[in-house]
Every structure is written in C-alpha cells, then in structure tokens.
N, C-alpha and C positions, 0 to 999 in steps of 0.2 A: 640501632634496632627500631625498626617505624612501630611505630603507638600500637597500630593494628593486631600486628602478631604480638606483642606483647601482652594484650586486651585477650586477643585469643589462648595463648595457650594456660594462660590465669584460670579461664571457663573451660572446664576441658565440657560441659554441656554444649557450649558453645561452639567447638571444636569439631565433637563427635556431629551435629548438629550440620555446620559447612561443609565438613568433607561428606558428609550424607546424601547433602544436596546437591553435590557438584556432578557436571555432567564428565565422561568419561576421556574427551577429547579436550577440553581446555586441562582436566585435572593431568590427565598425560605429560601435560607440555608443562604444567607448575613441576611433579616430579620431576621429569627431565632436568630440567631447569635449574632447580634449589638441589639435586641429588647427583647430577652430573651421570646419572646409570642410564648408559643407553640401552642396554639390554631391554629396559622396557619399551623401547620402542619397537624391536623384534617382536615380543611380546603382545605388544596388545593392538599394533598398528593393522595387523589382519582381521580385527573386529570392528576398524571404521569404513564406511563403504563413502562418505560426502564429508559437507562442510554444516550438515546440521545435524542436534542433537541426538535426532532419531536416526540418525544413519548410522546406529553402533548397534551391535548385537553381543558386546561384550557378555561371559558368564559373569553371575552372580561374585561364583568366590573368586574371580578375577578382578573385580569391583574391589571385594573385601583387602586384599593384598593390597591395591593399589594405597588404598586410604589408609591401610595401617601403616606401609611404610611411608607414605607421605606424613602423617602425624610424626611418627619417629624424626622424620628430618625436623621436623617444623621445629619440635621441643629441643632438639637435638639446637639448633640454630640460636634457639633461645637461651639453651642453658649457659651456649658458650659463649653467650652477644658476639656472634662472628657477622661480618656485615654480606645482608644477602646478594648475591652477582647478581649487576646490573643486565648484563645482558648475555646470553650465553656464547660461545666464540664458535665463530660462521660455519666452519661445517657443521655443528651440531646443533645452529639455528637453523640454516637449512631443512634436516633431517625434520627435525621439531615441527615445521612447519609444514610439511609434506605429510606428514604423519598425523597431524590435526583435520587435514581438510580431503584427507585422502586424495591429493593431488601433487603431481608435480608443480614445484613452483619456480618461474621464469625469472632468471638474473633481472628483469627489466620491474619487477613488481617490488625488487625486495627494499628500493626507498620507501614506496607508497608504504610500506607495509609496517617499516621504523618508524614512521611519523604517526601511522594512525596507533600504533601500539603504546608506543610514548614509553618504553621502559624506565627511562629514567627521571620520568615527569616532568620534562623540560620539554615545552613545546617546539618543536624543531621548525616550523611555520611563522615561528615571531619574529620580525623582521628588527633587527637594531640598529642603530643608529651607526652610520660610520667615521665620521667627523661631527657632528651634530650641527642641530638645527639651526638657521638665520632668522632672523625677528619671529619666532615665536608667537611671543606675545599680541603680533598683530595682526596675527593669523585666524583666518574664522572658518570653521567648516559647518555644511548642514547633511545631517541624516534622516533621507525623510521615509517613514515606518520604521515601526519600532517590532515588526517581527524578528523571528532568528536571526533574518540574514544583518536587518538592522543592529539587534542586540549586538551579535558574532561581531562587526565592525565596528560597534560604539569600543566594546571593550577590549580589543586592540591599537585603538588609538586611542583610550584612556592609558593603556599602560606606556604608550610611547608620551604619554604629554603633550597630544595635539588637540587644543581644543576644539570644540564642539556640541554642536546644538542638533537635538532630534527633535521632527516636525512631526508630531504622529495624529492623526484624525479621530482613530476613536480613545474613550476614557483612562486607556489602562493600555499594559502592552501587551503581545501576542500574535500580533497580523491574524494569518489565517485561522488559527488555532484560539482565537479571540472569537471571530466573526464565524466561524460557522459550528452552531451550539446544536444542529439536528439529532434526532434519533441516531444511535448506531456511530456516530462521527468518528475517526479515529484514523490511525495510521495504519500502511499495508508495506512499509518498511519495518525489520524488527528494532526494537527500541533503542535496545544496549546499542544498536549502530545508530539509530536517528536522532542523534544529538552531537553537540560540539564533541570534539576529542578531547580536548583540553578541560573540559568541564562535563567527563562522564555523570552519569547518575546510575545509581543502583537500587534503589526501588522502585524503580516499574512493578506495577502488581501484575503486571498482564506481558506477554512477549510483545504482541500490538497490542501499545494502549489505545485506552479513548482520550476522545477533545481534553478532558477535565485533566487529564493526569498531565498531556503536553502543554497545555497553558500555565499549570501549577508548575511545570520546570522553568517555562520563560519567566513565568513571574519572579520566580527565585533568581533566576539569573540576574536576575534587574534587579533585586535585593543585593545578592550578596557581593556585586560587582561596581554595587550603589550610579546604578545607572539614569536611575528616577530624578536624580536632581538636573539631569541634563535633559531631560524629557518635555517639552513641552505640549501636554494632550492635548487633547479634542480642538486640535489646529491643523487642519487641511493647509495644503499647498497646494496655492492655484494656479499660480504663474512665476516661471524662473526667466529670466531674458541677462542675455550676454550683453557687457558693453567693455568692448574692445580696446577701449581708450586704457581705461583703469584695469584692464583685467580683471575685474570684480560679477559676479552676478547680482542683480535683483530679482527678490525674492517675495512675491504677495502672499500672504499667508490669510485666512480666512478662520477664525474660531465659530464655536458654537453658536456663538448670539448672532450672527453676521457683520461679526466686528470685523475689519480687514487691518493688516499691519503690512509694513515694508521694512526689508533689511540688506544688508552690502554683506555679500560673504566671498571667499575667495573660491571656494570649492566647494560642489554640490555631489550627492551620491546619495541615489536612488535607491534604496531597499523597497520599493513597493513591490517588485516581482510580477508574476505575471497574472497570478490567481488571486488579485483582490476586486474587482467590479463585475458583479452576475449577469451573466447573460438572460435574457428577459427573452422569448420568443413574442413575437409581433403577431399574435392569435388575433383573427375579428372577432369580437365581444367579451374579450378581456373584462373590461368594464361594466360588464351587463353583470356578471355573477356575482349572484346576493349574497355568496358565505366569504371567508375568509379565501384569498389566493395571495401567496408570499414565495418565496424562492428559499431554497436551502440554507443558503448562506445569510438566507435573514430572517430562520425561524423564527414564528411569533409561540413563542414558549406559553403566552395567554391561551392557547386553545389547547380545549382537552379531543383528544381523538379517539377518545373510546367512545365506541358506539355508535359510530359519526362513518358514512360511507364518503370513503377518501380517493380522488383521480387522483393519479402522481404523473406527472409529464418527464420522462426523460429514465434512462437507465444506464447510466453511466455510473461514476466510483460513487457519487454520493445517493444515486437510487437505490444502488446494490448493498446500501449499507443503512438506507432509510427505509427500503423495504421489508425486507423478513424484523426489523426490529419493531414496526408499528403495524402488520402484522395481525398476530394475535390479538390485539386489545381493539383494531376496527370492526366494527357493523360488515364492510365491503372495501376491499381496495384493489380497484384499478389501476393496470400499469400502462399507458401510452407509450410505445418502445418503436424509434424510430429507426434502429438498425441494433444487432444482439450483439454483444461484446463475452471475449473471453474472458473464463475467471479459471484461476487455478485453486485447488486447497492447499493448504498448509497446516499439519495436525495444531501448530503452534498457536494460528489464527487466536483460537477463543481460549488458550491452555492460560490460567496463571502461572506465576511463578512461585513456588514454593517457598514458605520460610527457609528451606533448607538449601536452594540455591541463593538466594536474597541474601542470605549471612557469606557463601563464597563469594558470591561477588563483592563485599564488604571488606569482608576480614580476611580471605586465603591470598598472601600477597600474589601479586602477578596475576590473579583466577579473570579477574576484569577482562585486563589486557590481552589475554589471549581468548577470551571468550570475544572479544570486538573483533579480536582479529580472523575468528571461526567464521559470523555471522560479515560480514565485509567481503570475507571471501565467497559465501555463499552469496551474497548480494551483489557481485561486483560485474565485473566482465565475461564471466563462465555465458552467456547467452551472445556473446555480441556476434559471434560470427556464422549463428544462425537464421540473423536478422539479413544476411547478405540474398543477394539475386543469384541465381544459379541461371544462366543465362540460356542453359540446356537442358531444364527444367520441364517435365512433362506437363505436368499440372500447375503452372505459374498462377491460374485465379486463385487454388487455394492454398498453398503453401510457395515455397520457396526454393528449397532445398530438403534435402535427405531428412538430419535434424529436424528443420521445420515442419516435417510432414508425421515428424514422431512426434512433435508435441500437440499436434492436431490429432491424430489418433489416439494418444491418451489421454487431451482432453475431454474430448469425444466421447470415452469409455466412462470416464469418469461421470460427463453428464447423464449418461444412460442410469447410472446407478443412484443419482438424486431423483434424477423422476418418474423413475417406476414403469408402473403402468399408465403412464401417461404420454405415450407413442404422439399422442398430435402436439405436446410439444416441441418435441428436438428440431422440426425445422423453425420453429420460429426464437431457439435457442442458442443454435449453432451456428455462429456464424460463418458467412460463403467468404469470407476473407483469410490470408493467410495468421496466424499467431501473431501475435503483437503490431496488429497493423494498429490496432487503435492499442489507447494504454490498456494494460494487460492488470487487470483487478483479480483478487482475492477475494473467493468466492464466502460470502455470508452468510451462509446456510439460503444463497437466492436461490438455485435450485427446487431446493426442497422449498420453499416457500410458497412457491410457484403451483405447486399442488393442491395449497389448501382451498377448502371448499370456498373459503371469503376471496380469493383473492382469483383476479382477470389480468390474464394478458394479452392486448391487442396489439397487431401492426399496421391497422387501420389507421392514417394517416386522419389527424385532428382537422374539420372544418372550420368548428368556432366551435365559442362556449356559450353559452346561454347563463339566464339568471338562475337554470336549474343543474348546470351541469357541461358536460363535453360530449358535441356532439363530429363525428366520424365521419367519414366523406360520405362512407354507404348509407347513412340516414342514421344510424343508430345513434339513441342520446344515451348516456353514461352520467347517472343521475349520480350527483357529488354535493356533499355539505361542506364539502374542504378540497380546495385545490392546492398542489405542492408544487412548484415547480422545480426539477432537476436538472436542471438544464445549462448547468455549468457557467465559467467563465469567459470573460471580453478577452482570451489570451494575446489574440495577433495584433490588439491596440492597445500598442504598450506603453507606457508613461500617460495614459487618457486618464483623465481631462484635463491634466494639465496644460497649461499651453507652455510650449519650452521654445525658447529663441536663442538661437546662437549668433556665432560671427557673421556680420551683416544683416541682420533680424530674421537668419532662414529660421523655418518653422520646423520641429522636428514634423509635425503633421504633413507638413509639404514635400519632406523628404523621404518620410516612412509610406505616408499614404494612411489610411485604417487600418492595414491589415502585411505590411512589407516591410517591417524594421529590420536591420543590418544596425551591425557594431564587429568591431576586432575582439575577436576574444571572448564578443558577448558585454565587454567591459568598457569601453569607447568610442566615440563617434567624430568621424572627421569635422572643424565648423565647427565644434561644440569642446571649447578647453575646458579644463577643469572640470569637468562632468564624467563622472565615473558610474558605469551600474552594477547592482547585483542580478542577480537569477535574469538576465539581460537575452536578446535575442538569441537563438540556439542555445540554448546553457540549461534547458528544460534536460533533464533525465526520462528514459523510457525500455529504456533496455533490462536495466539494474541500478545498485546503487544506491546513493542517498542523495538526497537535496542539500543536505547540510553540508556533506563531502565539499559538494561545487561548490558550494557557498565558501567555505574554508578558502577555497583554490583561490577565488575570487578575490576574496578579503587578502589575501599576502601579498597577492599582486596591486591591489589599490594602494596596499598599505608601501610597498616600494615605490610606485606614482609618488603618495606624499613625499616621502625619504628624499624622493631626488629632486624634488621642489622646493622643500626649507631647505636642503643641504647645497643647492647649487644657488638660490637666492632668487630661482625663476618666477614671473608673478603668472605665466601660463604654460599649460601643457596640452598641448593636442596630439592625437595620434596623426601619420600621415598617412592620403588617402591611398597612398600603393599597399603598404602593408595592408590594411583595411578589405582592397577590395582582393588581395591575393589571400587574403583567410574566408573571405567571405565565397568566393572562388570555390577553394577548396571545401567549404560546407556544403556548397549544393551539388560541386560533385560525387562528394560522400554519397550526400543523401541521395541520390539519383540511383546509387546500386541498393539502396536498403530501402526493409520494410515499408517505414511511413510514406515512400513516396508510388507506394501501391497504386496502380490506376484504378484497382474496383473499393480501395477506402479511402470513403467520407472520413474525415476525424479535425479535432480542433487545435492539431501541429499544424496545419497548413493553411494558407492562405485562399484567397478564391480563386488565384491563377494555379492552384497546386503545388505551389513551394511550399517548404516545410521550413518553416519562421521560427520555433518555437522548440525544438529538441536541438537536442549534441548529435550526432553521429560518431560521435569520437569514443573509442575505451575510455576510462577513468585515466590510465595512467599516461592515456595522451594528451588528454586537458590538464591532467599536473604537470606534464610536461612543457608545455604551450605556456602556460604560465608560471611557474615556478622561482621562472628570473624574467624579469620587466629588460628589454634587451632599450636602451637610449634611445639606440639607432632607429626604430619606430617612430620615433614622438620627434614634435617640433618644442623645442625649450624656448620661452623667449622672456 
C-alpha cells in the first residue's frame, strides 16, 4: 500500500480536501482506473469538450458522485491492503484516455504516452547496461551547463556509474532559469508538463510559474540527486579541440578570476542550448546614454523603476512578459516593436493552483500521472498539421490553411476585446503573418497593457540613442531614464564562443559559419567524435510541447552513445556523414512546406539565407522515434 493513500485516508480532511480539488478529467481516469466501472465513462465523457481543465462543463452533483464513489474505492483499497493495479488493461486504457482529452488517440502515440505517465514509477527511458562497462574507471566525461538539460544528463549517467564532471559558468545551477531574473519571467508551457518525467513536482503554486519557482525545482534536483559535488561553478569553457591520436579531447576551462586550466576527457556533451548568450542590437550611440541600459537576461535588479520613464526595445516572449508587469509602477513606458507577434490566452496563464488540487496531485494515487498525461496531450502535436502550406491556399501571406486561417480569426477577435476602444491599435498589433510564423506567446495581460495612459507603442524604426533617450527615424526622441533591451538570443551561433576543433583541427566555426549548424539528430556532428549535444540544431520546439520532452529524448539517446562505447571498448564515436546529411536533408525539406519557412517572416529560427537552423519540424512522437534506439550502423566505432 504506497505511504500516500495510506497518509490520506488516515486524514479524511485531507481526503475530502483532494478530491475537492481535483479536476474532473484526470479524476475520471483515477475512478476508472482504481474502480474498474466503466460506466462512468458513458457518463461523464459527454461533459469533456479538450485536454484542459476548463474544457468540462460537468454538473455540480455529477462532481459530488464522482468524489464520493472514488472515496469509497480509495478507503475501500485501504481497508483491504489490496495492492492498487498498476496499469489498467488496454482496451480500457484506451477508452480512459480518449475520454480524458476528448479525443481520439492513435496506436502510434500510446508508447509516448506510457513513458510520460510512468504508472509504475519505473523510468522506461533509463538505459541499462547490457554486458557492462570496460575500463570504467578511466573514463572521463564533461557536461558543460548545469541547466535542465545539463542536470537531466548529469543524473542519468550518475545512476548508470559514468563518471563525470560539469563545467558550469555561472555561481549556482539553473541555466536559463538562473540567468534571466526580469519582471514577469516565467514559463508559457504548463508546469506539471515542464519538468522531468521522472522527477515530477507537485507544488507549483501557479499552472505557469515564474523564474523563482523553476530555478527552486533545479536547485533541488541538484540537491536531492546530489549533483553539486560534480559541479564545478563559475568555470566557463573556452576551448574543446580533438586530438586524434589519443582519442581524447582538450578542454581550456577559464574561472572567475581569469584563472585558466587544461584537462583530457574522453567525451564532451554540450548542455548550453541555444538560449544562453543575448542578443545586444548594434544601435549608434549605445554608449552615449547617461541612465542605466542592460538586456533582459541580465537585469540589473539594482534599479528601481518606479517613477522612472522606461524605452523597452523588442517584444518578443520576454517584452510581452516585461511589459504589462513593469507597467503600472512606471512614470512612462515605451515600447519599440519591430514586427507584432501573436499571443494566445490561456484562462490558466495567471490562475494558481489551489490547496485543493496541490493535495490530488500529492496524495490521490495516479491523479499526477494522468493529470501530465491531460496537459502533454493538450501540449503536444494537436497543432502540427496546421502549421503545413496549403499549396492552394488563397490567402498564403496571411495564413496557411483552413485551420490556420481559424486561429488567426480568433486570435484576431480575441485582440479586439483587450483593446477596446482603441481602433489605431489593431494594425500595429496584428500581425500580417500567418499563426505561429514567429514563436507563438501567451498573452500577459500585453494587450490590455497596451492601453494604458503611461504606456507607447511605436513601429518607428530606432535611429540611435542619445545620452537622453531613443531617438526614431522620423525625428522623434523618446525621453528614457532606463533602457531595456528585449532583444532576445545569439540562437543560430551555437556552441559561441567557444572554440571547438575536431578531427584535423576543423573548426566548428568554419563548418557551421555564425548562423548554419547541422547535426544528425540535433545530437552529433561528422569530424567531431565523442561530442554529443543537447537542445542542439533543429531540436528547438515551436509548434507545442516541452523543451524538457526533447531534452528527455536526447539524454537516452546519448546515454546509448555511452552504452555502446564502454560496452564495446571503443575509444571513439563519430556519426557518419551519409546519415548526417540524409536527416539533415529531410529537416529542410520539412521545413520548406511549414510555417517558419514563411517568406514574409523575419523570426530568430532562421538564418540570413532563410533556413530554419533552430526548430524541429517533426511531431514529438517522431523525434522519439528518430531517437529511441541509437541504430550502430550510423556511427564509425573505432
């Protein structure tokens, strides 16, 4: 009998209390589940219309039944210590699952969907050993950032017993969720999905939290996984270079004081990602302005901004979520908006979560796991094949297809009703591109922000800034005591500034260009053995989804790389350049029928010749698939 329900039905406050708070589509599928009565699937599956929690219009004393008879089982379970069914048997996980998201679900979804559930709290993604490992011992790996994707890999190859050392630059771990402390900061994935599988959390206060609550989960994870003694902070890596002879990389590593060190590892793996170095625009007279100018990702927390008339340069994910929250407490805020991005709402956005769902997802066994599995499917692939080209498409500048032309009219609607009577917005709101050309933000209350008497939006193109402010091409200065810059990340120069040498001292710089990386998989590069990436070229998310997901994906596959390294006694692994460029092949001709390769949008997936560098084109469950199993036959063993 697990602790949980034992703890629970002890409290029946506690009890009455979960089931209160539980929402009506995960509770459905625990009854199912622990009760085996389908009948309520009959029953109550005609009051779910989606895969989120507001898509139910259940009655009230439909609720009440539900909750009573699930008590009844719960105590019922306990009195008799009967041990609760791990999984329910396939046609009636099926039904279950159909009936939670109000959808039909596809033979080809229902591994992804056993892994991310995890019923039996066995990670089904951990790779094991199959003969075990050869010299061990004198084997050396480096992880360099210590964000998720970092952590997620550290503590997978701790549990297999491979050593290793993480190189991480700043104090403490986090990555992104470390380094950018702005207003508003937070995530626009919901929570209970944007984290490991393996290492849910159930108190999120918030459905999207903010920065403080995601950094507090890494930090723990690096506790409780005791990941910190392998960590070595405030250590940049500045140069990795191959030497062929040995098989080995060298590694320059650079600390805080300007100390520099050298070290021989066997295998290197990237976790910086692609969202760690800010993009800075090249403004004439940057340097003239008297007040404070700093960029998002490295707010100076020293400045107070009440009262203080504030330029913000950029509106993208982190203006739209810097603006309406600094706001109210400015003197004046200017918004410099170089092209309008769509935002959708979500009631969830700013909703907490109640003590009364916090305790189901704690204590009602299963409540978690099908509540991840609600919010995954509401998050996952449901968009992708709106994102296609209709090649007969009337109106191709603004939309795409049918679909596409529905979410542009009801985004459309939706804008209308944040900004009022404010008619000379909408065209400098709405953007003339189709839905999800650029990444598709979650609206902030920007909108209505946007109204307030303090607050300007311009699409008056910046000339320079002065020591008083920002001045616009058409003459106008824009008097500022605080510049912001939004202005996003260096995405298409990826592993910068590092310098990276492979076989024959090719320079990844040489091969990539600033702005052209290729990899197989996102995860290897031909001339470059032993070097494995995370969140690696194409492997961005834009459609749906979670970052962590791919991340997940990434990590099993590296982690069979190792497997078949120590296990076959290889001292190198390179991918071969066929496979390499037959996946890379197929990414651009992906992308060539979808969205981001729109010819009327600018966005920072693509590069300066147009390629899109930086996203998947793939469903989710085709990137699990693609990686899943590390096939030999790719890779040169030698």
């Amino acid at each position: 009998m697990p602790t949980d329900l034992n703890a629970l039905v002890r409290d029946e406050a506690l009890l009455d209390l979960a089931l209160s708070g539980a929402d009506v589509a995960p509770m459905l599928m625990v009854l199912v589940h622990l009760g085996g009565e389908e009948s309520w699937l009959d029953e109550v599956s005609p009051f779910i219309t989606g895969p989120w929690n507001f898509h139910e219009n259940a009655p009230e004393e439909l609720k009440q039944r539900m909750r009573a008879r699930l008590k009844a089982i719960l105590l019922d379970y306990a009195a008799s210590n009967r041990p609760l069914p791990t999984e329910p048997p396939p046609h009636l996980l099926r039904r279950m699952l159909g009936a939670g998201v109000a959808a039909e679900i596809p033979d080809e979804y229902m591994p992804m969907i056993i892994e991310e559930t995890m019923l039996d709290d066995r990670d089904p993604k951990t790779v094991h050993w199959r003969t075990g490992p050869k010299n061990l011992d004198a084997f050396k790996a480096v992880i360099i950032g210590a964000g998720v994707s970092g952590l997620g890999m550290a503590i997978k190859m701790q549990e297999a017993g491979i050593p290793f050392v993480i190189y991480e630059k700043n104090h403490t771990v986090g990555g992104t969720w470390l380094e950018n402390g702005y207003p508003g900061c937070g995530v626009d994935t919901p929570n209970h999905f944007y984290s490991l599988s393996f290492e849910p959390n159930h108190d999120w206060p918030e459905h999207f939290s903010k920065r403080n609550e995601l950094w507090t989960y890494l930090e723990r994870l690096a506790d409780k996984y005791d990941i910190r003694r392998h960590i070595r902070f405030n250590t940049e890596v500045t140069s990795a270079i191959y030497h062929e002879a040995d098989a080995l990389w060298d590694l320059t590593t650079r600390d805080r004081d300007g100390t520099t060190a050298t070290s021989r590892v066997n295998v290197v793996i990237s976790a910086v990602g692609q969202l760690n170095r800010p993009s800075i625009p090249d403004i004439k007279g940057m340097n003239d302005f008297a007040g404070p100018l700093f960029h998002t990702a490295r707010w100076d927390a020293s400045q107070d901004l009440k009262g203080k008339r504030v330029a913000m340069i950029g509106t993208g994910a982190s203006g739209m979520q810097v603006g309406p929250t600094i706001a109210p407490d400015v003197e004046h805020l200017t918004i410099f908006q170089r092209s309008a991005h769509w935002a959708v709402s979500n009631p969830n956005y700013h909703a907490a979560v109640s003590p009364g769902k916090m305790a189901a997802l704690k204590h009602i066994p299963f409540y978690a796991k099908w509540y991840r599995f609600q919010l995954m499917w509401a998050s996952s692939d449901g968009l992708h094949a709106s994102l296609h080209v209709d090649p007969n498409w009337a109106t191709p500048d603004q939309s795409l297809n049918a679909a596409n032309q529905k979410f542009r009219d009801d985004i459309t609607a939706y804008i209308k009703t944040q900004i009022g009577d404010r008619p000379d917005l909408l065209d400098m709101v709405v953007p003339p591109y189709p839905p999800y050309g650029k990444r598709m933000l979650r609206d902030n209350h920007w909108y209505k922000s946007l109204t307030r008497d303090n607050v300007t939006l311009t699409n008056d193109p910046i000339d320079h800034i002065t020591p008083d402010g920002v001045v616009t091409r058409d003459g106008t200065e824009h008097k500022a005591d605080i510049i912001v810059m939004a202005t996003g990340f260096v995405a298409q120069k990826m592993l910068w500034p590092m310098e990276v040498r492979g076989r024959d001292g090719q320079s990844i710089r040489d091969l990539w260009g600033d702005d052209n990386p290729r990899a197989f998989l996102g995860i290897t590069v031909p001339n470059f053995p032993n070097m494995f990436l995370l969140y690696g070229p194409g492997t961005n998310l834009a459609h749906g989804g979670s970052a962590i997901y791919h991340s997940e994906c990434q990590i099993r596959y590296i982690m069979q790389c190792l497997r078949e390294m120590l296990e076959t006694g290889a001292r190198s692994m390179e991918v071969r350049q066929d496979p390499h460029d037959a996946f890379n092949e197929l990414l651009d001709q992906t992308h060539a029928k979808m969205v981001w390769a729109h010819r009327g949008v600018g966005n920072w997936y693509k590069n300066k010749d147009g390629r899109v560098v930086t996203n998947s084109p793939f469903c989710l469950i085709d990137y699990r698939r693609m990686t899943e199993h590390m096939d030999r036959n790719d890779y040169i063993l030698a």
